[in-house]
N, CA, C and O of each residue as an XYZ file, in Angstrom:
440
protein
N       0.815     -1.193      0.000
C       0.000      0.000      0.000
C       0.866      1.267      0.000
O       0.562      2.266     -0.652
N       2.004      1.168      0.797
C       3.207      2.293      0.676
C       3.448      2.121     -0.424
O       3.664      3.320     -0.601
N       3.603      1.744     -1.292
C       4.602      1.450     -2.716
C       3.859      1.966     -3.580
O       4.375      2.524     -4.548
N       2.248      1.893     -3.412
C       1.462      2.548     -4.513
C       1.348      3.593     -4.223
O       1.632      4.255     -5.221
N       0.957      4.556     -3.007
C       0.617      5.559     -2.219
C       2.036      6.603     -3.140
O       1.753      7.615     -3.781
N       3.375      6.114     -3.012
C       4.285      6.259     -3.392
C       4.575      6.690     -4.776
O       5.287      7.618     -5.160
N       3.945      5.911     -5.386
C       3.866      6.368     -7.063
C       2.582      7.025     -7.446
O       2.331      7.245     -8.631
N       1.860      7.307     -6.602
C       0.497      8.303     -6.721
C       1.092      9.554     -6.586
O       0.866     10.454     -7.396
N       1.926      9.703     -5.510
C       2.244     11.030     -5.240
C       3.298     11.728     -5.968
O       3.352     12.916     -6.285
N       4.168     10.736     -6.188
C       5.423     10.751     -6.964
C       4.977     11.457     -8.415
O       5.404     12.539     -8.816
N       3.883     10.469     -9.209
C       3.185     10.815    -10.273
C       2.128     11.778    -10.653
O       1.701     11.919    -11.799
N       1.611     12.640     -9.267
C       1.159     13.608     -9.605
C       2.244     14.745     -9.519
O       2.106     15.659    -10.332
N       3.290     14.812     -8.658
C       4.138     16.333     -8.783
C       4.716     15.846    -10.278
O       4.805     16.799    -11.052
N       5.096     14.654    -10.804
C       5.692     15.101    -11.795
C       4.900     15.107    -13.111
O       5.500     15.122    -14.186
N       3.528     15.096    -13.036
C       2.807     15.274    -13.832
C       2.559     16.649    -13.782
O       2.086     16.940    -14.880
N       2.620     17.489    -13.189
C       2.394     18.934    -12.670
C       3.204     19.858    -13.136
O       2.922     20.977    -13.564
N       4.747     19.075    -12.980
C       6.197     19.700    -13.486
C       6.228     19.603    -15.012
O       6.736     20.518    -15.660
N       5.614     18.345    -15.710
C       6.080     18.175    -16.900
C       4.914     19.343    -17.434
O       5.306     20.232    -18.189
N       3.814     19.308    -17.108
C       2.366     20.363    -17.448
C       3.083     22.021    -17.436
O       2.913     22.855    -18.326
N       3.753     22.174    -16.416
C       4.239     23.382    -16.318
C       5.289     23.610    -17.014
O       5.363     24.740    -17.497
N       6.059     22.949    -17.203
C       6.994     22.981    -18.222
C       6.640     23.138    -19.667
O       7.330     23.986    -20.232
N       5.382     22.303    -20.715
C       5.347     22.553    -21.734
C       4.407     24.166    -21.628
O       4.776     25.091    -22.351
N       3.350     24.332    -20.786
C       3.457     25.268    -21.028
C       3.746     26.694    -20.617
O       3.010     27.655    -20.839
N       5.211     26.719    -19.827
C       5.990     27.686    -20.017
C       6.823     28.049    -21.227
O       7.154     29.114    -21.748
N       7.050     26.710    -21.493
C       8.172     26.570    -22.634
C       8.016     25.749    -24.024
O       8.853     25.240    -24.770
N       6.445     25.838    -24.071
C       5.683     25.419    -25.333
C       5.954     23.571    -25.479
O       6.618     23.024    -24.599
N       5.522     22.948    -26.355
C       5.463     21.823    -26.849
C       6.703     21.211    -26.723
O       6.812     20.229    -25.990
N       7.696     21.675    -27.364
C       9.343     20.936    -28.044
C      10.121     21.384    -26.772
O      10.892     20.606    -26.210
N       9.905     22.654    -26.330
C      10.902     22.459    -25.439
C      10.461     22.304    -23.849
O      11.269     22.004    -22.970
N       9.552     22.466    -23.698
C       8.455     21.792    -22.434
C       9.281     20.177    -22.388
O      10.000     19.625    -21.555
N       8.764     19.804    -23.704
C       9.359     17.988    -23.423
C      10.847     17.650    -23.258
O      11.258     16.701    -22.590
N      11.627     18.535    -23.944
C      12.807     18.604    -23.930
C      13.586     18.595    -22.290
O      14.389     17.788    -21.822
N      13.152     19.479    -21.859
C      13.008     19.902    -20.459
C      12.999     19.277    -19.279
O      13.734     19.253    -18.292
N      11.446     18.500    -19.794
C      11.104     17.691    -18.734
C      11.551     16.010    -18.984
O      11.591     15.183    -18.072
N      11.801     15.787    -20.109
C      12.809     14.398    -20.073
C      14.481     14.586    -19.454
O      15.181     13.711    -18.945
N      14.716     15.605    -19.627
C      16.327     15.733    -19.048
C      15.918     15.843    -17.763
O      16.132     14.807    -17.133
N      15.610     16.367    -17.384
C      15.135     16.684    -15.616
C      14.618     15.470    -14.964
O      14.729     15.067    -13.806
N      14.047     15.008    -15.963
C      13.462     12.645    -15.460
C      14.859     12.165    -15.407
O      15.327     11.505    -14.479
N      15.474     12.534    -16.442
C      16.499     11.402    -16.593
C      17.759     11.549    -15.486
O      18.686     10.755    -15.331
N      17.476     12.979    -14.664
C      18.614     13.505    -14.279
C      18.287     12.698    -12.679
O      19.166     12.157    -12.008
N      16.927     12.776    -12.324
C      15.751     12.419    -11.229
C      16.147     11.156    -10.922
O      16.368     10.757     -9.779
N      16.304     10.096    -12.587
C      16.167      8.721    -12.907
C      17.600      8.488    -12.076
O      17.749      7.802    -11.065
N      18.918      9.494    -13.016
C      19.829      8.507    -12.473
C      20.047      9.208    -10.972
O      20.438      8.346    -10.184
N      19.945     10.166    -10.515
C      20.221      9.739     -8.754
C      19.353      8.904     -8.554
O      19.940      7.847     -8.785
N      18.448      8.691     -8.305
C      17.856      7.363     -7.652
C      18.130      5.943     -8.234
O      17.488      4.952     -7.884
N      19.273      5.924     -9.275
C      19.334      4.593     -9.342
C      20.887      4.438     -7.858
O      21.195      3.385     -7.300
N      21.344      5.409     -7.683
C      22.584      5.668     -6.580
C      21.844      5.697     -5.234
O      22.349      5.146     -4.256
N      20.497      6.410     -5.150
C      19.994      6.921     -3.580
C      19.080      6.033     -3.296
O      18.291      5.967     -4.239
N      18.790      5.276     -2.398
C      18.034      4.640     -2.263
C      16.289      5.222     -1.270
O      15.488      4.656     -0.526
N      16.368      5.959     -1.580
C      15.184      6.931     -0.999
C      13.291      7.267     -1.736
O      12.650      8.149     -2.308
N      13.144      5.992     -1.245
C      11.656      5.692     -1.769
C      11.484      5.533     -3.453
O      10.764      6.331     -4.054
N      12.198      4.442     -4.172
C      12.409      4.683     -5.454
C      10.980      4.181     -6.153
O      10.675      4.233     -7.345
N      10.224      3.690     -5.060
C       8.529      3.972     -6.023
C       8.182      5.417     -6.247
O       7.631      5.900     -7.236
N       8.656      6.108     -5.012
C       8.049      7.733     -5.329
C       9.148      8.356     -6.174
O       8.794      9.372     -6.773
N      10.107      8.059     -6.307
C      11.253      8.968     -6.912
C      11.042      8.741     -8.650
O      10.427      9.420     -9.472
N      11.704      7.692     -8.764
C      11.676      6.602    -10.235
C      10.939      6.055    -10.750
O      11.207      5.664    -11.886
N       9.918      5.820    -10.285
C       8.404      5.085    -10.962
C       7.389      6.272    -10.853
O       7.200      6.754    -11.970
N       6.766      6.818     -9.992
C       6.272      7.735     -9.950
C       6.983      9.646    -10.543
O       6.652     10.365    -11.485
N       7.793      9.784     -9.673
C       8.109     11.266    -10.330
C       8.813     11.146    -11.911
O       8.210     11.432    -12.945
N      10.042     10.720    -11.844
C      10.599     10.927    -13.034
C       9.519     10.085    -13.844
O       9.134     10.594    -14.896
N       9.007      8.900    -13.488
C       8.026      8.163    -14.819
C       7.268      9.040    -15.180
O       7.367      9.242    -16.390
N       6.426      9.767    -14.595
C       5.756     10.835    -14.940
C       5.993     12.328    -15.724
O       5.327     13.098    -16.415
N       7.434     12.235    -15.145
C       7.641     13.961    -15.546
C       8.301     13.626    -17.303
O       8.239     14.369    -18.283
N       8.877     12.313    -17.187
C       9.113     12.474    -18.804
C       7.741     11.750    -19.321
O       6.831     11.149    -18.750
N       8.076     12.149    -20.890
C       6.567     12.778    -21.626
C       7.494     11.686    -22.741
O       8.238     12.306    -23.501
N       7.506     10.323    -22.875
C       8.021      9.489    -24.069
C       6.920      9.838    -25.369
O       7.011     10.249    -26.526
N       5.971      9.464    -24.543
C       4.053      9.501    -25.512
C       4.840     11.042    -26.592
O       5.209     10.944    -27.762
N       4.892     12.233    -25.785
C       4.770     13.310    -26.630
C       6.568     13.537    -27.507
O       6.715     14.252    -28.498
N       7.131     13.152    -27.178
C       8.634     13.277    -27.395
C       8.220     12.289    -28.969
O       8.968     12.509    -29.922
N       7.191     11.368    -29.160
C       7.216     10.479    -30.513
C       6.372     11.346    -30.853
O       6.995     12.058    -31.641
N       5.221     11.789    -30.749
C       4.376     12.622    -31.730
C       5.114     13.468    -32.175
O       5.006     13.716    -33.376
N       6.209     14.273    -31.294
C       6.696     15.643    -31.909
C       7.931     14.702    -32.812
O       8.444     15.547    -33.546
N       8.418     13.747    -32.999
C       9.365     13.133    -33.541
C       7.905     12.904    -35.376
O       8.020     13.511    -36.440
N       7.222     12.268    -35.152
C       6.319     11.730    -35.947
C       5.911     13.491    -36.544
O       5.416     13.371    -37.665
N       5.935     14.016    -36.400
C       5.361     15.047    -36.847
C       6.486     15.758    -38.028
O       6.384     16.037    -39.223
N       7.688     15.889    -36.912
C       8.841     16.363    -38.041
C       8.795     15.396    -39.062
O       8.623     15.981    -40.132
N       8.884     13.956    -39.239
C       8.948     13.214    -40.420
C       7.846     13.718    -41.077
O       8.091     14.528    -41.971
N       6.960     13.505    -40.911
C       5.544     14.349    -41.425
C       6.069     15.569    -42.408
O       5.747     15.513    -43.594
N       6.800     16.572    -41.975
C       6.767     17.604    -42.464
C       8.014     17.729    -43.466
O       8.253     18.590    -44.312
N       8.750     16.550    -43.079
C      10.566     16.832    -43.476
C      11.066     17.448    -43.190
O      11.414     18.265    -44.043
N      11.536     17.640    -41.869
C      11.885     18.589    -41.467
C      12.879     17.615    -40.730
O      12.724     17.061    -39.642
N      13.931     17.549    -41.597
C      15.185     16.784    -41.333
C      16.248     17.228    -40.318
O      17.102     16.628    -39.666
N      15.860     18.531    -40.437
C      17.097     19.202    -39.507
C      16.967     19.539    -38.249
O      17.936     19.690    -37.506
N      15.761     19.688    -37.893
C      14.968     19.389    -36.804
C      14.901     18.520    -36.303
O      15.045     18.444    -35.082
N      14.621     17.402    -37.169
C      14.799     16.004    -36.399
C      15.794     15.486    -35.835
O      15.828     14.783    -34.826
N      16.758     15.899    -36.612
C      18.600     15.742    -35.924
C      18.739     16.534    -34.690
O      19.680     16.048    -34.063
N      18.482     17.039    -34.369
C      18.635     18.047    -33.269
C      17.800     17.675    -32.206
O      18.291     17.440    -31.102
N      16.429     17.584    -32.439
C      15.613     17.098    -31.513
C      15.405     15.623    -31.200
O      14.635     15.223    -30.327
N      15.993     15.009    -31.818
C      16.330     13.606    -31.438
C      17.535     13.532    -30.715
O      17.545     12.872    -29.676
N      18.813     14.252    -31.201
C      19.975     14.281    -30.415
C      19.900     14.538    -29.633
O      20.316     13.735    -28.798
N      19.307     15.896    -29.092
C      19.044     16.580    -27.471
C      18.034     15.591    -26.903
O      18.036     15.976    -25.733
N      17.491     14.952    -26.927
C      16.946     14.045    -25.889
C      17.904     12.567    -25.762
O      18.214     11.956    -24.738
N      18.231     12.262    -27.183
C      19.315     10.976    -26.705
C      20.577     11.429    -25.748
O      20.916     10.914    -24.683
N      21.207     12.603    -26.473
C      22.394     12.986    -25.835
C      22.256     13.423    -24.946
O      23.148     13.076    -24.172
N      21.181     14.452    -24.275
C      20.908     14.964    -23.749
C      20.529     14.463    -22.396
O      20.742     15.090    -21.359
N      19.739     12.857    -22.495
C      19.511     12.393    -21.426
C      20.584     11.609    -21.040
O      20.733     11.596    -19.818
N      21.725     10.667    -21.937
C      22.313     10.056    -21.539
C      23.779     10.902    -20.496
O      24.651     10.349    -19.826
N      23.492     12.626    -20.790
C      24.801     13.611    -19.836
C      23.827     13.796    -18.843
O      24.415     13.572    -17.785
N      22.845     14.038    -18.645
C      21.745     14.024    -17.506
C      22.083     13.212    -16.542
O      22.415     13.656    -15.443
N      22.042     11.619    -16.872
C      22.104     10.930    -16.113
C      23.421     10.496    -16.009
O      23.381      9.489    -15.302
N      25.050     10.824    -16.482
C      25.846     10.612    -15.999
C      26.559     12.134    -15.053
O      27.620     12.221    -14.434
N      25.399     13.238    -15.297
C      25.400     14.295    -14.592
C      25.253     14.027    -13.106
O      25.958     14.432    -12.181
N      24.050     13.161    -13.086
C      23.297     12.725    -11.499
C      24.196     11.992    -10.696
O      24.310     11.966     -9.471
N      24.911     11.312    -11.716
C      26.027      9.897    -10.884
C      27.345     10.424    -10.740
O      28.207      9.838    -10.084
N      27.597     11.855    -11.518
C      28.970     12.515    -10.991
C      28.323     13.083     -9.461
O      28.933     13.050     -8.392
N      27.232     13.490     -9.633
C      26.624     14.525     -8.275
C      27.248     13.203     -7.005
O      28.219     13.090     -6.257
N      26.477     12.696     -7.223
C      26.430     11.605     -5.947
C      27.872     11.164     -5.566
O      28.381     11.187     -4.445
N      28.348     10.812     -6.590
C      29.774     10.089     -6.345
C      30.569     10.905     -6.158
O      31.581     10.435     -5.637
N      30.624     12.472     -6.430
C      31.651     13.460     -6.465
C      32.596     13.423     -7.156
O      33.688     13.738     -6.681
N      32.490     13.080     -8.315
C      33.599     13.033     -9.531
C      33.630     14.360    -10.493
O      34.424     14.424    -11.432
């Protein structure tokens, strides 16, 4: 019952964060945003061991937006908009994979 309670709560702030994020910072970079900030969420808690239903299943599962990160991917093919797609595919691949070796320098102090 803790474990779900856990990802209820977890999953509404980061449903709240990712909401506020697109629209402060519109569609592309709302998602942009809020997947680096999951992924950054994701990797300390794979190091902290501090309620990782509410941290990692609930917040970061929530705050990144995969669902909208493919429509806006599906859309540039749509349009051809090739150069866009390079960029906005890179900044979330690259983008999340320095995120989360961002989180594991934090912790470890490297």
């Amino acid at each position: 019952m803790l474990t779900a309670l856990g990802v209820f709560v977890g999953g509404a702030i980061g449903g709240l964060l990712r909401y506020g994020c697109t629209r402060w910072l519109g569609s592309r970079g709302g998602v942009l945003v809020a997947n680096l900030v999951a992924c950054y969420v994701l990797g300390l808690s794979t190091l902290l061991s501090f309620h990782p239903a509410l941290v990692a299943t609930g917040l970061a599962g929530a705050l990144s937006t995969w669902s909208t990160l493919a429509k806006e991917t599906g859309l540039l093919i749509q349009k051809h908009q090739w150069r866009a797609l390079f960029w906005f595919a890179g900044a979330h691949i690259g983008g999340g994979l320095l995120a989360m070796s961002f989180a594991h320098r934090t912790v470890l102090g490297l």
